[in-house]
N, C-alpha and C positions, 0 to 999 in steps of 0.2 A: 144357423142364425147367429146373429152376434148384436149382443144389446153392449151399450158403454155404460161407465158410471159420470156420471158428470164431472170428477177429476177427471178424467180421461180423457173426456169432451175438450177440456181446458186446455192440458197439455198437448193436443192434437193442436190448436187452436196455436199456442203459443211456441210450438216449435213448427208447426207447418206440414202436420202429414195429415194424412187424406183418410178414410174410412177404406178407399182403397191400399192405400200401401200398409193396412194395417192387415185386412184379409191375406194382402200376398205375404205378410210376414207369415200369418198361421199355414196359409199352404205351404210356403216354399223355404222356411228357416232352415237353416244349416247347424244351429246349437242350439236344445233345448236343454230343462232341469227342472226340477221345482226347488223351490226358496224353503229359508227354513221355517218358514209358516204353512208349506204346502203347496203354494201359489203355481203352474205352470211359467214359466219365463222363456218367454224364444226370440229369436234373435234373426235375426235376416240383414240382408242389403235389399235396399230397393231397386226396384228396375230403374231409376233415377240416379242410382249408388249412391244414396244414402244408408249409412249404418243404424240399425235401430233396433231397440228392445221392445217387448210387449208382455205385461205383468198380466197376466187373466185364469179367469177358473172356469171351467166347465165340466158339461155332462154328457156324454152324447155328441152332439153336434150342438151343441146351445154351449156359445161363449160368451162369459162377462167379461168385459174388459178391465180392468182396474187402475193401470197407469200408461203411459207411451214415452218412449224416453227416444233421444237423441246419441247415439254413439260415435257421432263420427270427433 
């Protein structure tokens, strides 16, 4: 399950990705890490190839989103 925070929402919004390209970021990232607040960070190309970050914390399977960022 993946809830967002409503920056998230925004940044989805204003750079143009989808709820979809954000799941296929957490299945299919090629570079993960955590931040140095802890945060998981993973990284993907989209099936579109778009380059993109996704800032989130989870437990389980239950992701909160936190940011969506643009890398190309």
């Amino acid at each position: 399950m993946i809830n967002y925070s409503e920056h998230a929402k925004d940044r989805m919004r204003e750079r143009g990705f989808t709820e979809k390209d954000v799941e296929y970021c957490l299945n299919n990232f090629h570079t993960s890490y955590n931040d140095s607040k802890g945060k998981s960070v993973y990284r993907a190309t989209t099936e579109s190839g778009r380059k993109m970050r996704v800032v989130a914390t989870h437990d389980n399977n239950l992701y909160f989103i936190i940011t969506v960022a643009d890398e190309s």
